[in-house]
TORMARBA-223258 format. One line per 5 residues: their letters; for each residue x, y, z of C-alpha. Coordinates in Angstrom, 1 decimal. Layout:
<rs>
a = X Y Z  ... $
</rs>
This chain:
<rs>
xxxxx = 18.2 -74.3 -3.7  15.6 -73.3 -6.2  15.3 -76.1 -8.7  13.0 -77.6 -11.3  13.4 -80.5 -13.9 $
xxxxx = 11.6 -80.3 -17.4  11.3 -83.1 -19.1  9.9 -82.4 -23.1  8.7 -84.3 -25.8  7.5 -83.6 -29.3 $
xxxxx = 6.2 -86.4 -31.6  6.8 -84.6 -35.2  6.8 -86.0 -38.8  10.1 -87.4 -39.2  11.3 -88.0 -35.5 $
xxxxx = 10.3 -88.1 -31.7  12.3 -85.6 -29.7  13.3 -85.6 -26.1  14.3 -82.5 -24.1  15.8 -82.2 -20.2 $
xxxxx = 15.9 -78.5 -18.9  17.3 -78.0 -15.6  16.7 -74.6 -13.9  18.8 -74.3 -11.0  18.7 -70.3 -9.5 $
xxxxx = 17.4 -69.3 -12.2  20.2 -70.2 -14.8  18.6 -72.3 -17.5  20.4 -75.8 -17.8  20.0 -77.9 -21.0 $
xxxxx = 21.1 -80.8 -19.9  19.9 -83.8 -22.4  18.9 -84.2 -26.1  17.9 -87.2 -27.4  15.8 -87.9 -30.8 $
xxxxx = 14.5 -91.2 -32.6  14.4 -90.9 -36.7  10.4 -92.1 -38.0  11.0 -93.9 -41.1  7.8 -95.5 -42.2 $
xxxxx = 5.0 -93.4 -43.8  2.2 -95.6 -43.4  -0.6 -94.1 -40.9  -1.1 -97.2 -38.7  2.8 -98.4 -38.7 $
xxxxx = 3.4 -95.1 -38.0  1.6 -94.9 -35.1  3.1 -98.2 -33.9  6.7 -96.8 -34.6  6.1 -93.5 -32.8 $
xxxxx = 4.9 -95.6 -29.3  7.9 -97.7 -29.9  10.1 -94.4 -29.7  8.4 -92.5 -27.0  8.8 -95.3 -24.8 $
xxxxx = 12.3 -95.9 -25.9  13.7 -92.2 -25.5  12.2 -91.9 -21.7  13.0 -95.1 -20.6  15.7 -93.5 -18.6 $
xxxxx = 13.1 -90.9 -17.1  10.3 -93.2 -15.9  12.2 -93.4 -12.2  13.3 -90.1 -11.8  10.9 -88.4 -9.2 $
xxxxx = 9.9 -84.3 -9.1  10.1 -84.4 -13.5  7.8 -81.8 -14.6  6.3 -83.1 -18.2  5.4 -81.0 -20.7 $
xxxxx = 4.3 -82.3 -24.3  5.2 -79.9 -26.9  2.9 -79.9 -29.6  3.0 -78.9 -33.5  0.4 -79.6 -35.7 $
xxxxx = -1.7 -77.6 -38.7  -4.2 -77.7 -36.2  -3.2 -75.7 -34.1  -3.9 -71.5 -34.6  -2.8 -68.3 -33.6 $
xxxxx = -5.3 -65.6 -34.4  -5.2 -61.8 -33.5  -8.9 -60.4 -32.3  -9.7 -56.9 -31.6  -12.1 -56.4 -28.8 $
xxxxx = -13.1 -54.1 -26.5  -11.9 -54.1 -22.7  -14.6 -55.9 -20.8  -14.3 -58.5 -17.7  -13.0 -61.6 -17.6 $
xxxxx = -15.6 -63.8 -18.0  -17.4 -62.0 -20.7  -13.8 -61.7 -22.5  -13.9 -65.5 -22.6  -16.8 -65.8 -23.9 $
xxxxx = -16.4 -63.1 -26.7  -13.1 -64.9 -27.8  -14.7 -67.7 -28.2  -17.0 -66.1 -30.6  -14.6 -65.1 -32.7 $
xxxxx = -12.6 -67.8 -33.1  -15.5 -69.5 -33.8  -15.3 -67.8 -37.5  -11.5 -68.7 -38.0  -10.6 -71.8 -36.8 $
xxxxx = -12.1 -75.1 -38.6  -13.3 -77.1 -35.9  -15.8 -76.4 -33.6  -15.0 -74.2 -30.3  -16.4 -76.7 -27.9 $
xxxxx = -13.5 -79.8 -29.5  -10.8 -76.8 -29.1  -7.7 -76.0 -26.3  -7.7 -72.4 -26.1  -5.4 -69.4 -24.7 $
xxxxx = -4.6 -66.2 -25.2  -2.5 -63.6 -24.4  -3.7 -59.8 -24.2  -0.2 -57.8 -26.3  -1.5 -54.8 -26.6 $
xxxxx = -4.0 -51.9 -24.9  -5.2 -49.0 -26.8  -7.1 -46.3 -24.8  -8.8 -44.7 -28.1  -11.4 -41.9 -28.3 $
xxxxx = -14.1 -44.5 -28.8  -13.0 -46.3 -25.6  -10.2 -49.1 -24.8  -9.5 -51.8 -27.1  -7.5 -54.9 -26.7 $
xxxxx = -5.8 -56.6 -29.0  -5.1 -60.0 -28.4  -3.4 -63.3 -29.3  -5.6 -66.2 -29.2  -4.2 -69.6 -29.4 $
xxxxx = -6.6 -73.0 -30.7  -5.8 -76.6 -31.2  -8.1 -79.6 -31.8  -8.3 -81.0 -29.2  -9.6 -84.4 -30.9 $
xxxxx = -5.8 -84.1 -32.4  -4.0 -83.4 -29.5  -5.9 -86.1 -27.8  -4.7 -88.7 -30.1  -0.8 -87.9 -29.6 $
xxxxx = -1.9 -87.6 -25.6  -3.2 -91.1 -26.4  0.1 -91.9 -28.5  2.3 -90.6 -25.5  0.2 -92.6 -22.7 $
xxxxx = 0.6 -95.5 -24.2  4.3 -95.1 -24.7  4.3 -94.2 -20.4  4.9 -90.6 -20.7  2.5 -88.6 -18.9 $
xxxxx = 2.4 -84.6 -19.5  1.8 -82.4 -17.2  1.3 -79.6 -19.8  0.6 -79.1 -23.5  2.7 -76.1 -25.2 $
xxxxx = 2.2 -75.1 -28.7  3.3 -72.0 -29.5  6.4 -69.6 -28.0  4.9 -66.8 -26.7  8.1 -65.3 -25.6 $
xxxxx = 11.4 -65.5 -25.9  12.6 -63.5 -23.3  14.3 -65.9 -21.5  16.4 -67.4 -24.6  17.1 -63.8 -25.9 $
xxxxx = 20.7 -62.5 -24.6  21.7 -66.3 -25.6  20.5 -65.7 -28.8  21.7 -61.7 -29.6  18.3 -60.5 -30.2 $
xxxxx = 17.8 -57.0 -28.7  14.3 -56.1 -27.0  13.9 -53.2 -29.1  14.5 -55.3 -32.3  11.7 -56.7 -34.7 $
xxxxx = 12.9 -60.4 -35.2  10.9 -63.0 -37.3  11.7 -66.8 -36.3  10.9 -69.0 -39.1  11.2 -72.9 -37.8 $
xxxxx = 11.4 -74.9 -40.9  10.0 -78.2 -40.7  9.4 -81.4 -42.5  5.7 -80.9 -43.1  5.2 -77.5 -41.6 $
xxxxx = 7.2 -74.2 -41.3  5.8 -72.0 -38.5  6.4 -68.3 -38.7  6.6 -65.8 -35.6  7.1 -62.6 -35.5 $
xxxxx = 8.3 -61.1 -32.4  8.6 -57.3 -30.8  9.7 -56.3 -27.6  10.6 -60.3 -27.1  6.9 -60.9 -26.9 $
xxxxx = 4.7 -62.5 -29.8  2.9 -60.3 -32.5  2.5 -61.9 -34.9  2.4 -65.9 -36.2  1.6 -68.1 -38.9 $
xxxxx = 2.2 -71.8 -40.2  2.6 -72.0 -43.8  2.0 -75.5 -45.1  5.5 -76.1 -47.0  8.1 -78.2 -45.4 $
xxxxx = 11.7 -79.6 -45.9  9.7 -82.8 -47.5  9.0 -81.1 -50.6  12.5 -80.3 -51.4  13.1 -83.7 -50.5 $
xxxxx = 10.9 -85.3 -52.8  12.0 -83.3 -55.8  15.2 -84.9 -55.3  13.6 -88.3 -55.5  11.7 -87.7 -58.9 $
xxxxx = 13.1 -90.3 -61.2  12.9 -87.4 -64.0  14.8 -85.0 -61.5  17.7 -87.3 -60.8  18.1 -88.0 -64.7 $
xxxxx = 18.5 -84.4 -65.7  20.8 -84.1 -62.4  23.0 -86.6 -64.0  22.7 -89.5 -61.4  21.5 -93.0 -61.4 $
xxxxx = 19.6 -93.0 -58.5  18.9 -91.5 -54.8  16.9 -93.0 -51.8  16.0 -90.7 -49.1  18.7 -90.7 -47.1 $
xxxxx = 21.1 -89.9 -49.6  18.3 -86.8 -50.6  18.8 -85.1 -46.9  22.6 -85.5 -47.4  22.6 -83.8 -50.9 $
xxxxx = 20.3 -81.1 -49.3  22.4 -80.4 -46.5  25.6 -80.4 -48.1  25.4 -78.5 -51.6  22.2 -77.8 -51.7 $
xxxxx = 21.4 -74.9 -54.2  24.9 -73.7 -54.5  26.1 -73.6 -58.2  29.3 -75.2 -57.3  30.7 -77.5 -54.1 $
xxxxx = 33.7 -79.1 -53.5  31.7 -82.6 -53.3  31.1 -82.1 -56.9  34.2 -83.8 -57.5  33.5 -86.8 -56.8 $
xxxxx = 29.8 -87.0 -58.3  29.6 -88.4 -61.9  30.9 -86.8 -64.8  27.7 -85.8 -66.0  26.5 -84.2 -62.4 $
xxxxx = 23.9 -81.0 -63.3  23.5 -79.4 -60.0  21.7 -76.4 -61.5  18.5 -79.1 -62.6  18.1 -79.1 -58.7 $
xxxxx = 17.7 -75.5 -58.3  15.0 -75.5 -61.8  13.1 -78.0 -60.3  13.1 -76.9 -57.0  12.7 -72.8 -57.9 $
xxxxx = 8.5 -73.1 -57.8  8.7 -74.5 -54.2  11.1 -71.8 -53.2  9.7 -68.8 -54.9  6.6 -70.2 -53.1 $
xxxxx = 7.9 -69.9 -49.8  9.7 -66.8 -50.3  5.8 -65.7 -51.6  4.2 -66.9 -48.0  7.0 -65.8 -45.7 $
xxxxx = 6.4 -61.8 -48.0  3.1 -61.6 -47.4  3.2 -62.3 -43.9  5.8 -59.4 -43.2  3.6 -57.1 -45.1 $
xxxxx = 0.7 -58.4 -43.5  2.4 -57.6 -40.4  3.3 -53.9 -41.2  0.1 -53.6 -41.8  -1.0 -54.2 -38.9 $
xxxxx = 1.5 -52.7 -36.8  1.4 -48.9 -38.1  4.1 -49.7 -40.3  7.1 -51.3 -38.5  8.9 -53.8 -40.5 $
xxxxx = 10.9 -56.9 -39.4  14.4 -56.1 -38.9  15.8 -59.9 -39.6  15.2 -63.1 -39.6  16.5 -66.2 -38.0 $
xxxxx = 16.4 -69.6 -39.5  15.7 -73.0 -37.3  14.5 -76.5 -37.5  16.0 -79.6 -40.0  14.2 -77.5 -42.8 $
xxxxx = 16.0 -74.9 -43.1  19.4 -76.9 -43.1  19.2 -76.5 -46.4  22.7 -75.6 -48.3  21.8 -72.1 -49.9 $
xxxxx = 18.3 -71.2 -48.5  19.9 -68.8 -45.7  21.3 -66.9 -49.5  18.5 -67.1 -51.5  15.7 -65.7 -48.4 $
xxxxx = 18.2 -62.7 -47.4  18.5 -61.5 -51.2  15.0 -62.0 -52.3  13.3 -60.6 -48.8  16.1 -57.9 -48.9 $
xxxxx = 16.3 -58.7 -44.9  19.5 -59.8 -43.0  18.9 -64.0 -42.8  20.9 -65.9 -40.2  20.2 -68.9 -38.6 $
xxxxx = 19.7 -69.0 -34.8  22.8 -69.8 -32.9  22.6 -70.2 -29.3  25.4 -69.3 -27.1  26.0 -70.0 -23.4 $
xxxxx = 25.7 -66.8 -21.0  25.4 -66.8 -17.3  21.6 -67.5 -17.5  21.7 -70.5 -19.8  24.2 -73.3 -20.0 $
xxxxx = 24.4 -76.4 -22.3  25.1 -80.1 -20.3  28.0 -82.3 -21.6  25.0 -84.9 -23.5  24.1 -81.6 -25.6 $
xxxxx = 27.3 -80.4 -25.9  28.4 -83.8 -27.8  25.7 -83.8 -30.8  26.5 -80.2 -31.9  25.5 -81.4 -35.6 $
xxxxx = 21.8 -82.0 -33.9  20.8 -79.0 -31.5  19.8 -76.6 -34.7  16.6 -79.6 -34.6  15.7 -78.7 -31.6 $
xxxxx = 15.2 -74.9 -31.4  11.8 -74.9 -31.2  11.2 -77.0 -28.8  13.7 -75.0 -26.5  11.8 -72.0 -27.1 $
xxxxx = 8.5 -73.4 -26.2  9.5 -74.5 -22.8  12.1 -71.7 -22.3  8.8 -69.7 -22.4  6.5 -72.2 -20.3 $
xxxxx = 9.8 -71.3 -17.7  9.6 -67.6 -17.7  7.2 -67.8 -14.5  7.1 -69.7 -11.6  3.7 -70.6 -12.1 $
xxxxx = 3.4 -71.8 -16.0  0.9 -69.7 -18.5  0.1 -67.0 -15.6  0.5 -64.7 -18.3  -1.7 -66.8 -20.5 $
xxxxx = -5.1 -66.8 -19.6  -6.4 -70.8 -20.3  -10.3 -71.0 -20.9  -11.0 -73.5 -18.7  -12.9 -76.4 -20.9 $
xxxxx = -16.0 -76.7 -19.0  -16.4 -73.0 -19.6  -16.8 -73.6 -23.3  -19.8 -72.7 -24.9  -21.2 -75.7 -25.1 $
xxxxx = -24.8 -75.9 -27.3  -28.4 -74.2 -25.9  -27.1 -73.5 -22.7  -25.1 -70.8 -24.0  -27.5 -69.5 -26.0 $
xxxxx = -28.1 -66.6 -24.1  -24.2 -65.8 -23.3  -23.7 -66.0 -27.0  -26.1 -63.3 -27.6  -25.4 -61.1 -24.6 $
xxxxx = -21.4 -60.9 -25.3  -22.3 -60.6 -29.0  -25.0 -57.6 -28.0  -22.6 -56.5 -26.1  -19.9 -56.4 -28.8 $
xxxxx = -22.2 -55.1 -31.0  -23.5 -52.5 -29.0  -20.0 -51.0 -28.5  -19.7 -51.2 -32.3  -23.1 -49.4 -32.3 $
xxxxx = -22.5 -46.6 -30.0  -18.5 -45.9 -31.6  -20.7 -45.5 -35.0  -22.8 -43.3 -33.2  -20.4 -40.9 -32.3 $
xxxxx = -18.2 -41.1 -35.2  -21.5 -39.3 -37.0  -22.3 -37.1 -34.7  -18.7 -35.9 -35.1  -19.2 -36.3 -38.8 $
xxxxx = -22.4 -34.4 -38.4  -20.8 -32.1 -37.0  -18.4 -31.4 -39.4  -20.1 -31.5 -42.3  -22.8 -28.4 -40.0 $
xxxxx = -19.3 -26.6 -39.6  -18.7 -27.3 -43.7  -22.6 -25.8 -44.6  -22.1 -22.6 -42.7  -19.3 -22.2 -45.3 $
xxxxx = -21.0 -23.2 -48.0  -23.6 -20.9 -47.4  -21.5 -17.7 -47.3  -19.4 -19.2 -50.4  -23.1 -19.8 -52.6 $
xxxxx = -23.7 -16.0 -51.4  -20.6 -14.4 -52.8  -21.2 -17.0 -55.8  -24.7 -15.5 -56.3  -23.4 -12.6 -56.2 $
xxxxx = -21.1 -13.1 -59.1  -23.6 -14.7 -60.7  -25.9 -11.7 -60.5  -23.5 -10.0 -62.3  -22.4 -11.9 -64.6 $
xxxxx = -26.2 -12.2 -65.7  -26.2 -8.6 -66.2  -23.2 -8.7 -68.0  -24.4 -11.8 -70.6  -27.9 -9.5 -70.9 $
xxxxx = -25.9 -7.1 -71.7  -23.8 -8.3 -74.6  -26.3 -10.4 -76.3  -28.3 -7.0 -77.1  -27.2 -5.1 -80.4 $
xxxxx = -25.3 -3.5 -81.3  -21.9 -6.3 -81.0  -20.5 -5.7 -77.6  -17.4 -6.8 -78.2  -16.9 -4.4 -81.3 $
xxxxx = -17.9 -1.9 -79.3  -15.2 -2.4 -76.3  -12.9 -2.8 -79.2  -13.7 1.0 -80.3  -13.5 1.6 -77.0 $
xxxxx = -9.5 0.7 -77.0  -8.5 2.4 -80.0  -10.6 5.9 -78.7  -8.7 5.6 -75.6  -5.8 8.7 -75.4 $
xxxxx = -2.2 6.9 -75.2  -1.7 8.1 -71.3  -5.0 6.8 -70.3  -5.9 3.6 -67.8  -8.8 1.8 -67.5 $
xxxxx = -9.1 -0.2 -64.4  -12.8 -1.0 -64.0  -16.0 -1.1 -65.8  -19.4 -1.9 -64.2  -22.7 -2.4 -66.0 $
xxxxx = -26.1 -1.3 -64.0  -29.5 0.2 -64.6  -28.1 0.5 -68.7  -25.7 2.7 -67.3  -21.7 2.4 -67.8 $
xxxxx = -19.6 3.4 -65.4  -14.9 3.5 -66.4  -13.1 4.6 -64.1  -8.8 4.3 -64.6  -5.9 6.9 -64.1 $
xxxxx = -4.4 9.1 -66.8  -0.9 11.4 -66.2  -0.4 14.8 -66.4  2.6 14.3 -69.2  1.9 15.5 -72.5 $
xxxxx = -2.1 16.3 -70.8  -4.3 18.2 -72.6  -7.7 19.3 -71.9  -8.3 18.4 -75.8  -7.4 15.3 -74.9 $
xxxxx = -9.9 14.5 -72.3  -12.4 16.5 -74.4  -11.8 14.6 -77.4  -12.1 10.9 -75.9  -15.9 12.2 -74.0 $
xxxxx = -16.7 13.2 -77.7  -15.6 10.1 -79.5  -17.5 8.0 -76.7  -20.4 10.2 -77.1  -20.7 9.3 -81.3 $
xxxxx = -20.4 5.6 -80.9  -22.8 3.6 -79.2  -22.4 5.2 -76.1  -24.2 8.0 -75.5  -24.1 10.7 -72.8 $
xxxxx = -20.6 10.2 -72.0  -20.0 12.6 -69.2  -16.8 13.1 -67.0  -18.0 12.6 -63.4  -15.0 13.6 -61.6 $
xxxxx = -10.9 13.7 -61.7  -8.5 13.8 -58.5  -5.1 13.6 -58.1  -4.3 10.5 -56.4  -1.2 11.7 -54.7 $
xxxxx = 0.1 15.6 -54.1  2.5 16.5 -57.1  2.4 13.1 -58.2  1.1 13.9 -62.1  -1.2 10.7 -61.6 $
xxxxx = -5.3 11.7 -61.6  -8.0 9.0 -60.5  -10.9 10.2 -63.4  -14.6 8.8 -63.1  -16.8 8.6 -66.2 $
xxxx = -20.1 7.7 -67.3  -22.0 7.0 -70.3  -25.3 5.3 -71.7  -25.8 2.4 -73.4 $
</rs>
């Protein structure tokens, strides 16, 4: 029989969480739950407290033999950055992450734990790009809750911070593979955002805005007085949150004071929420952005956070996006042990968790997929001096040579774009000539355009002018007249009127009939000016 034990941790801000997953044939069994409530806010009791805990919730562990630990770890210092770089091998491709993480995490590379995941190759004109998902923690952070858990007697095998999949939790979830899902784990301190495609990671962000800040509106002195109550302590803040929430109107109202406001709540807590709502936009638009314009095509809410009575309401109408909280049923790949089973009012706090070590499960060797920079290959000071610059030259030089051919296209385009031109300033000059002969022309006495107005009013009745050209101080009209109600006095009579105006010489160069027995003739005449 194919079977492995997982055994997960997570110390977070307001409790420490245990996790048993049991993969027997390949049908995911969660099997235990377990979580220890952190009460005191000082740094230094704190720390005391969370030991206290983590040896507490494995104490029923430390025996068991063939556990695979795994810490999962959630902090603000931990990132998930997308990089663009060109295909190159392995060792290079290290080094040229490492580069650019360099400009977006804040701590130095060499004090980092970093990953990443290659989502996406594009074979482009310029050559073949990869885009990538790069994953960095402090590792002077993660050290300390390493420390923490040590000295509590739990022993990881494995640090997981970030889901990179969820293909595994998926069909128990409903979401579809060809579905654009965003997963937004609310915590206490932190709410993490992921974006997923394809069940595979695209996108993800942590936006620093927790459950705590609702909380502590609730606790404002000022708050609780416009609310109508005497007083609240924290416990009795979570309970209010969970159960009515933002809703304008609960059946627990009845038994609250006469003077109970529940809409202050919602006023006070409206900047926080229009916040979020703010964060959580621009990272869907962000994402379109990026992704040739897809959009997400719902969202699921998870962690203590989001337990919040109303928020599932207020995120689907201001995001105009179908908001749900994730629900996990069983299926025949995933089961849920009798411990789990019991504390159904707790499993929505442990979501993420799941997910994390559902996707540390998805292989029978963990993070094959995810290529781990081993730490002594960190660039580490002067001795990398020299990879540094090659991988950067190298980068650059692929930058260089894609500029290089996008002008030699755009060379060659705007070469294609002057032969055009060329013909286009002939016909212009052309024109041009023309109309210089034509302004020479009319700015000579006598007044041109009293002179083409004569020219009108000499013109017979069934007579048609349909060009005039100006050369050499000649005039040359030609135009159409018809045979009905011609004379040859009429014809005779328009040469002479031409003749004692200012033209002069005005002498009929040739009519034709244009068509046999059609009674329409093509006439030619000329005249000096």
């Amino acid at each position: 029989m194919d079977k492995r034990q997982i055994i997960a941790l997570e110390i977070g801000a307001s409790a420490v969480k245990k996790i048993q997953i049991d993969l027997e044939n390949d049908v995911l069994i969660w099997s235990r739950a377990e979580l220890i409530e952190l009460r005191n806010k000082d740094e230094e009791v704190k720390k005391k407290e969370m030991v206290a805990a983590v040896t507490e919730i494995i104490k029923d562990v430390l025996t068991g033999s063939g556990n695979e630990c795994v810490y999962v770890f959630n902090s603000p210092q931990s990132f998930v950055r997308e990089l663009f770089l060109p295909k190159m091998p392995r060792r290079e491709l290290d080094q040229a992450i490492q580069i650019q993480l360099k400009k977006e995490i804040p701590f130095a590379v060499e004090e980092a734990n970093i990953g990443y995941l290659v989502v996406e190759v594009k074979h482009l004109g310029e050559g073949t790009r990869l885009h990538i998902l790069a994953s960095a923690v402090s590792q002077k952070i993660l050290n300390e809750k390493l420390t923490l858990l040590k000295e509590g007697g739990f022993l990881p095998k494995e640090s997981l911070h970030t889901p990179f999949s969820i293909e595994k939790l998926a069909p128990v979830a409903g979401i579809q593979e060809n579905e654009v899902v965003a997963l937004i784990d609310v915590g206490a301190l932190l709410t993490e955002l992921n974006i997923y495609e394809g069940l595979k990671l695209k996108f993800a962000r942590k936006i620093q805005l927790g459950g705590d800040e609702i909380t502590a509106i609730l606790l404002d002195p000022g708050v609780i007085e416009r609310m109508g109550l005497a007083s609240l302590n924290a416990q009795e803040a979570e309970n209010l949150k969970r159960t009515r929430g933002l809703l304008a109107e609960h059946p627990s109202d009845a038994s609250m004071p006469p003077d109970f406001k529940p809409i202050q709540f919602l006023v006070a807590a409206r900047p926080v929420l229009e916040r979020f709502q703010n964060e959580v936009m621009r990272s869907f638009n962000y994402f379109s952005e990026q992704f040739h314009g897809k959009t997400v095509n719902r969202v699921l809410l998870m962690g203590g956070g989001a337990l919040l009575k109303g928020l599932r309401e207020f995120l689907e109408k201001r995001l105009q996006t179908p908001v749900t909280y994730l629900e996990l049923k069983p299926t025949s790949g995933f089961q849920f042990g009798e411990a789990v089973q019991a504390k159904p009012e707790e499993i929505f706090r442990y979501h993420r968790m799941l997910l994390t070590v559902s996707s540390f499960l998805e292989k029978k060797r963990p993070f094959a997929w995810l290529m781990k920079i081993p730490r002594e290959k960190l660039i580490k000071g002067a001795a990398a001096v020299f990879s540094v610059i090659f991988v950067s030259s190298a980068i650059n030089f692929f930058i260089l040579a894609h500029q290089i051919r996008s002008k030699e296209a755009h060379m060659k385009t705007i070469s294609e774009a002057y032969e055009k031109a060329k013909q286009v300033k002939q016909l212009e000059n052309h024109v041009m000539d023309q109309q210089d002969r034509w302004d020479k022309f009319f700015v000579k006495e006598p007044y041109w355009e009293d002179a083409f107005m004569e020219l009108t009013n000499i013109l017979p009745s069934n007579f048609y002018l349909e060009t005039i050209d100006y050369k050499d101080n000649t005039i040359t009209m030609t135009g159409t007249y018809t045979q009905e109600n011609f004379t040859e006095d009429k014809l005779t009579g328009f040469l002479t009127a031409l003749s004692k105006g200012v033209f002069a010489k005005a002498k009929l160069v040739s009519t034709k009939e244009v068509q046999q027995a059609s009674g329409i003739f093509r006439f030619e005449i000329t005249c000096k000016v």
